[in-house]
C-alpha positions as CSV (number, residue, x, y, z in Angstrom):
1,X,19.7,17.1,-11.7
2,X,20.3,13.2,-11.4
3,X,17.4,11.0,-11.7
4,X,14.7,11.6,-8.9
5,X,13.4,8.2,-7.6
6,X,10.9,8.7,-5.0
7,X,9.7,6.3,-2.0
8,X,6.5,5.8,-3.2
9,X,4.7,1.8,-2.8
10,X,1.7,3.2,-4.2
11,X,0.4,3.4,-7.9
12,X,-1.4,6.4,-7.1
13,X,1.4,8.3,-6.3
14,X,2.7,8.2,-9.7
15,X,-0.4,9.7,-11.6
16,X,0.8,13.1,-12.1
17,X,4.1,11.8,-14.1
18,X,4.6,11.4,-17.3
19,X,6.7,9.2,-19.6
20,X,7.4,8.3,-23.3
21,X,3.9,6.7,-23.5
22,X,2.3,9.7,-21.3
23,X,0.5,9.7,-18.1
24,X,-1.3,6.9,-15.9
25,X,-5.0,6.5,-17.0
26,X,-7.1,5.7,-13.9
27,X,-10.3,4.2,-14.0
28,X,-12.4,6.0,-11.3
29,X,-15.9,5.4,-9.7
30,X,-17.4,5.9,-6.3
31,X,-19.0,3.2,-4.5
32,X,-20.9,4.5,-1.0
33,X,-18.2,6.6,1.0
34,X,-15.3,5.0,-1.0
35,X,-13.3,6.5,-4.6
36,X,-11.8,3.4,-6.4
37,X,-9.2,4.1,-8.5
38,X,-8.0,1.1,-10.6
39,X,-4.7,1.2,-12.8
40,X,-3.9,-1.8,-15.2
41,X,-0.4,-2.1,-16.6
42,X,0.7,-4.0,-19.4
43,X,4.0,-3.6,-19.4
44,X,6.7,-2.2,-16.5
45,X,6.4,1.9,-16.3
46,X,7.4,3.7,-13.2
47,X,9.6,0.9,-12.2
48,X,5.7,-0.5,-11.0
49,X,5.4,-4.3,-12.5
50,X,2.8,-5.2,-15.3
51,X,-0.4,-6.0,-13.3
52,X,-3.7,-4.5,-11.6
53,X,-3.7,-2.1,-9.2
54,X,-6.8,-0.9,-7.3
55,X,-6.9,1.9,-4.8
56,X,-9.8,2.9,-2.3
57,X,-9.4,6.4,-1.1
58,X,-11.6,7.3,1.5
59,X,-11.4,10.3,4.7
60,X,-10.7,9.5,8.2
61,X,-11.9,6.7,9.8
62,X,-14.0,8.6,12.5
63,X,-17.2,7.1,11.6
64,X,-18.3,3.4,12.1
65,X,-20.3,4.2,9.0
66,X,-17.0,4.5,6.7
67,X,-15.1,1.7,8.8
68,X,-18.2,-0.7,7.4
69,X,-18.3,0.9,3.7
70,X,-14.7,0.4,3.9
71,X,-14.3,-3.3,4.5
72,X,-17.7,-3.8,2.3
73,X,-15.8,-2.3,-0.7
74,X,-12.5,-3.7,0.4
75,X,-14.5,-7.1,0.4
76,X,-16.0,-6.8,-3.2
77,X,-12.9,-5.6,-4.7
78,X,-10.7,-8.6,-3.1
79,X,-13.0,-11.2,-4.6
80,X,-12.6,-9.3,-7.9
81,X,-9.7,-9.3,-8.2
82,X,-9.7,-13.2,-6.9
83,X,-12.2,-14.1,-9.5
84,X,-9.5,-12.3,-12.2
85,X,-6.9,-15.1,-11.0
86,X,-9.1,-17.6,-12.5
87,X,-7.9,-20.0,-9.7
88,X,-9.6,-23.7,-10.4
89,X,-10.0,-24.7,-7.3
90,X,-9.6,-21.9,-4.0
91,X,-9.5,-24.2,-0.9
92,X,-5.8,-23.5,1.0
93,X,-5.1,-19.9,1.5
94,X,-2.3,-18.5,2.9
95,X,-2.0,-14.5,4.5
96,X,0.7,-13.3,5.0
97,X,1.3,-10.7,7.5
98,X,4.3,-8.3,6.8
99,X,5.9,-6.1,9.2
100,X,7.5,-5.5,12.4
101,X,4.9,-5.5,15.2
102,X,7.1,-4.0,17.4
103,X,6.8,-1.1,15.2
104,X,3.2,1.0,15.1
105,X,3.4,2.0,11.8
106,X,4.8,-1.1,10.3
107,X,2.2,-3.4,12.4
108,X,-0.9,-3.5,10.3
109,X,0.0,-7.1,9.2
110,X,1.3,-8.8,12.5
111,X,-2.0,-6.9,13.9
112,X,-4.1,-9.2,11.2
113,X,-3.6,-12.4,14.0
114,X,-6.0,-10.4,16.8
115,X,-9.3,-10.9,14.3
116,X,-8.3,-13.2,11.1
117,X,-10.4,-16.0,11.2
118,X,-8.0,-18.8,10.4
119,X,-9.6,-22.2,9.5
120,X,-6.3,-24.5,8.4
121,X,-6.8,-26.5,12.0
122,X,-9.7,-27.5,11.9
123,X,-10.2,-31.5,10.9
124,X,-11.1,-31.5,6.8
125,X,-14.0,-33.4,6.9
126,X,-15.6,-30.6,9.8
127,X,-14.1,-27.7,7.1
128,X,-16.2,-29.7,4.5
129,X,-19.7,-30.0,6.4
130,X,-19.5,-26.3,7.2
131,X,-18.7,-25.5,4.0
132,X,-15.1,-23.6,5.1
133,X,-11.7,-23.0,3.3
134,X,-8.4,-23.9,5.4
135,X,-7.3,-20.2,6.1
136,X,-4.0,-20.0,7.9
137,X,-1.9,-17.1,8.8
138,X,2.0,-16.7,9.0
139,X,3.8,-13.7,11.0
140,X,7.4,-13.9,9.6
141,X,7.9,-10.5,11.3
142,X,11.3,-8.8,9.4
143,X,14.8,-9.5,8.8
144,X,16.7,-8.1,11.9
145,X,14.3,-10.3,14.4
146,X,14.5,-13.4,12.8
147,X,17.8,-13.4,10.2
148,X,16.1,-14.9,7.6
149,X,14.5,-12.4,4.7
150,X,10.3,-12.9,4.3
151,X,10.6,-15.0,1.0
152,X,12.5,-17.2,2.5
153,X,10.1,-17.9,5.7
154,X,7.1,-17.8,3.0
155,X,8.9,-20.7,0.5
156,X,9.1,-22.5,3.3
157,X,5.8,-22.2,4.6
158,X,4.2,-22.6,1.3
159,X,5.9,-26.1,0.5
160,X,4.8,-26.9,3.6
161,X,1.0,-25.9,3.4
162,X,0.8,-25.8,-0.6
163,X,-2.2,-23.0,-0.7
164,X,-3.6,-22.2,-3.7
165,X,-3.6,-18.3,-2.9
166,X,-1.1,-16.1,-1.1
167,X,-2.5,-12.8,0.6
168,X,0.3,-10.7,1.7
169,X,-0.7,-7.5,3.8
170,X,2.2,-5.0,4.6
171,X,2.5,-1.1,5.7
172,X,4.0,1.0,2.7
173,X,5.5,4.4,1.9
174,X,3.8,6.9,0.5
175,X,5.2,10.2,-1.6
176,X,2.0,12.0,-0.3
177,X,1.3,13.3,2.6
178,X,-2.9,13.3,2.3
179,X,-2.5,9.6,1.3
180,X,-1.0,8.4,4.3
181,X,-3.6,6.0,6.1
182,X,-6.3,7.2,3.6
183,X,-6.3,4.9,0.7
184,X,-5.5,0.9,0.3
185,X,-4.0,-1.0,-2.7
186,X,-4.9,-3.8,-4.0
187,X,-2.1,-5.6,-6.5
188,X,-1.8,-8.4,-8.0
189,X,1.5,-7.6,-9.3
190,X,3.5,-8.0,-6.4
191,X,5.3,-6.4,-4.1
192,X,9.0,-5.6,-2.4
193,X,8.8,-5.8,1.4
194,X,11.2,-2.4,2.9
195,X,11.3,-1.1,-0.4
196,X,9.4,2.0,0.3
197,X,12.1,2.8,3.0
198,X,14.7,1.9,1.7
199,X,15.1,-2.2,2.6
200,X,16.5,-4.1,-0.3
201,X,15.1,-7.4,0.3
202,X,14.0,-10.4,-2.5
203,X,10.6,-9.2,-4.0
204,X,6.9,-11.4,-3.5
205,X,5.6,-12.3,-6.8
206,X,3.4,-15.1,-8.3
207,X,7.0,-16.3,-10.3
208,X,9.1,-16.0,-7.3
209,X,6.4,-17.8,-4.9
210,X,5.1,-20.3,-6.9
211,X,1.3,-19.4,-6.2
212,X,-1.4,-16.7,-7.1
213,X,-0.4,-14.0,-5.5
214,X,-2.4,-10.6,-4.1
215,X,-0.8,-8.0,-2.4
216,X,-2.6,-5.3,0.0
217,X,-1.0,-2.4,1.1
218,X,-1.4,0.9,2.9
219,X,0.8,3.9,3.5
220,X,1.9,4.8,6.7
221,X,4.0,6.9,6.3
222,X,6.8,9.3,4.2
223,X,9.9,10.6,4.0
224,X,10.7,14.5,5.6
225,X,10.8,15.9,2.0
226,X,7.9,14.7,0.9
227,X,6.5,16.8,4.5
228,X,8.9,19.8,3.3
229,X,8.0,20.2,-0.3
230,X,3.9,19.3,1.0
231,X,4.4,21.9,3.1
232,X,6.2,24.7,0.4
233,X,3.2,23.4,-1.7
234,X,0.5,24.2,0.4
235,X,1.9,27.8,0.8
236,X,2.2,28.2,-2.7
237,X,-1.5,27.2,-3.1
238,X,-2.8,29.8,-0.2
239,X,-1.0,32.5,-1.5
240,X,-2.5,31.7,-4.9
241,X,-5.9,30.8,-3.8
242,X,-5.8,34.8,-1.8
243,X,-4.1,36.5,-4.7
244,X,-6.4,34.4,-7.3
245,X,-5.9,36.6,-10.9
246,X,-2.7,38.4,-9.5
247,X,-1.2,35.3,-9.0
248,X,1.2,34.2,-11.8
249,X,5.1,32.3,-12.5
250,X,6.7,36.0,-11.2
251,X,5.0,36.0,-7.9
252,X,5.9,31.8,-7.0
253,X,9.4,32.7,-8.0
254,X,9.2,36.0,-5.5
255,X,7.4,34.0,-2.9
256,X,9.8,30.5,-3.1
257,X,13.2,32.0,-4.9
258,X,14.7,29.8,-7.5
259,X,12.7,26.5,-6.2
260,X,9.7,28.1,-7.0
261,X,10.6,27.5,-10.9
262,X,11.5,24.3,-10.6
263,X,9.4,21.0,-11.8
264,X,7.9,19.0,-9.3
265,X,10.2,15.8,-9.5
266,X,13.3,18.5,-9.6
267,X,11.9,20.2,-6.6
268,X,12.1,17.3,-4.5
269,X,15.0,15.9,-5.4
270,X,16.4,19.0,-4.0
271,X,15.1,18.6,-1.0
272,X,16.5,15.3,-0.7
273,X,19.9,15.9,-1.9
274,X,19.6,18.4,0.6
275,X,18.2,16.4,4.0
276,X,20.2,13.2,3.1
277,X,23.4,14.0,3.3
278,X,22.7,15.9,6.9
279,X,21.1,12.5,8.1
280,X,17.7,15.2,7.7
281,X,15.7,12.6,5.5
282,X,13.8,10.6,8.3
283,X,11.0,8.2,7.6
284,X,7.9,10.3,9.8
285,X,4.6,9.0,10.6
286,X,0.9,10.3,12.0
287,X,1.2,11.0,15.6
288,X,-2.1,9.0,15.8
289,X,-0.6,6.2,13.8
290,X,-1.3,3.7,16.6
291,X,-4.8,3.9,16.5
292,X,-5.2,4.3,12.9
293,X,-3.2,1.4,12.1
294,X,-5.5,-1.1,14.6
295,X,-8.5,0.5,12.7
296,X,-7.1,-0.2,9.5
297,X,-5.7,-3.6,10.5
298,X,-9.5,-4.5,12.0
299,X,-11.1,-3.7,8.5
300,X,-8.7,-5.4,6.6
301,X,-9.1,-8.2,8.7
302,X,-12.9,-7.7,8.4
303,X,-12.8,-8.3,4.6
304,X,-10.7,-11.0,4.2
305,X,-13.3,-13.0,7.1
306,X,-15.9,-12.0,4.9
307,X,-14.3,-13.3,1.3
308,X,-12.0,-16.5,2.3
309,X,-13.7,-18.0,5.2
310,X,-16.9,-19.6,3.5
311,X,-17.4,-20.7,0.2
């Protein structure tokens, strides 16, 4: 088969692959009701940029208990990975809040203006006595709405403004249906707004921009074949779990034909050359997507309060 590229924004989604120099290594730990899972890269694999790359896993967002650990964690990690950027002197930052907000699952960073505390009006001398960094907040929205592509907005804002730190914030695409609204990234290695769905615009970098820069992203949603081989997958595993030492390469191959044999980056390739071509190969979200995105879009905002505000 031709070469299977995924639409995957996350680092985690690439763990179970393997290339000349092997697999991923993940450094894990658990803080409260949060897994971390940090990645550092010295060198391009994947086609994911040399750079950090932290992910917090964590269930539904149910309990107020979680939503707290969550921006707690989310909090400490941020400064961090701040404190890695060995910025001199932190006083201007910028967030940047990607997306179409027109568009629930693609709103979590226009959805940062409702509770981001921004500080960048406020007379300097009044920043000064209560001790405050000018936090501002630009909302470039996307391409089709304005005719202009994000970097373009940002260059423009960041001559203007000249932060010393750049926080952008955008919805991603994930190759995994259980990660969808269940896990943030944290990168200081940039990122490429649309990418995940297919968008070819100009990629945000520290080199590109200028400034420190520090992505944070979470998935909102997939393609249908990630669903469809999910799905095959799942059945494959319930069939094995009932079957448990009958189960072997013979009875997947009865159970899923000739796909049943096939490698997992062969499998879906499949599917895709398959849905694609039929016009099959939609971009899906969470039917609950609008509420999961204003929760996540509150904690995110929760965090960033906490870490830039005060110093």
């Amino acid at each position: 088969m031709s070469n299977f590229r995924f639409r995957s924004d996350l680092a985690l989604d690439f763990k179970e692959l393997e290339d000349a120099d092997g697999k991923l290594h993940f450094k894990i730990s658990q803080r409260r009701q949060v897994r971390i899972e940090t990645l550092v890269l010295e060198k391009e694999r994947f086609g994911k940029k040399p750079g950090t790359y932290t992910s917090l896993a964590f269930e539904g967002l149910a309990l107020e208990t979680l939503r707290e650990d969550l921006a707690e964690v989310l909090a400490e990690e941020l400064e961090t990975m701040i404190d890695a950027l060995a910025i001199r002197d932190l006083n201007r930052i910028l967030v940047c809040g990607l997306g179409n907000p027109d568009l629930s699952c693609d709103a979590i960073g226009p959805l940062l203006a409702d509770e981001l505390l921004v500080s960048a009006h406020i007379p300097e001398e009044d920043r000064q006595q209560e001790r405050m960094r000018a936090v501002a907040l630009l909302i470039p929205r996307v391409r089709a709405q304005t005719g202009m592509e994000t970097i373009e907005l940002l260059l423009g804002t960041i001559e203007r403004f000249q932060p010393d730190l750049v926080i952008a914030v955008d919805a991603l695409a994930s190759r995994s249906l259980g990660r969808v609204g269940h896990v943030i990234q944290l990168t200081d290695a940039g990122m490429q707004p649309g990418s995940g769905v297919g968008n070819h615009t100009r990629e945000l970098t520290r080199s590109s921009l200028g400034v420190p820069l520090i992505c944070i992203g979470i998935p909102t949603v997939v393609d249908v074949s990630t669903v469809a081989y999910d799905v095959l997958e799942m059945v494959e595993n319930h069939f094995a779990k009932h079957l448990e030492d009958e189960w072997n390469e013979t009875l997947s191959a009865h159970l899923l034909g000739e796909f049943g044999r096939l490698e997992e980056a062969d499998g879906r390739q499949l599917l895709r050359e398959i849905l694609t071509p039929a016009g099959m190969n939609m971009i899906v979200m969470d039917k609950s997507i609008d509420l999961e995105v204003k929760e996540l879009a509150s904690i995110v905002s929760r965090a960033l309060n906490q870490v830039l505000l005060a110093y």
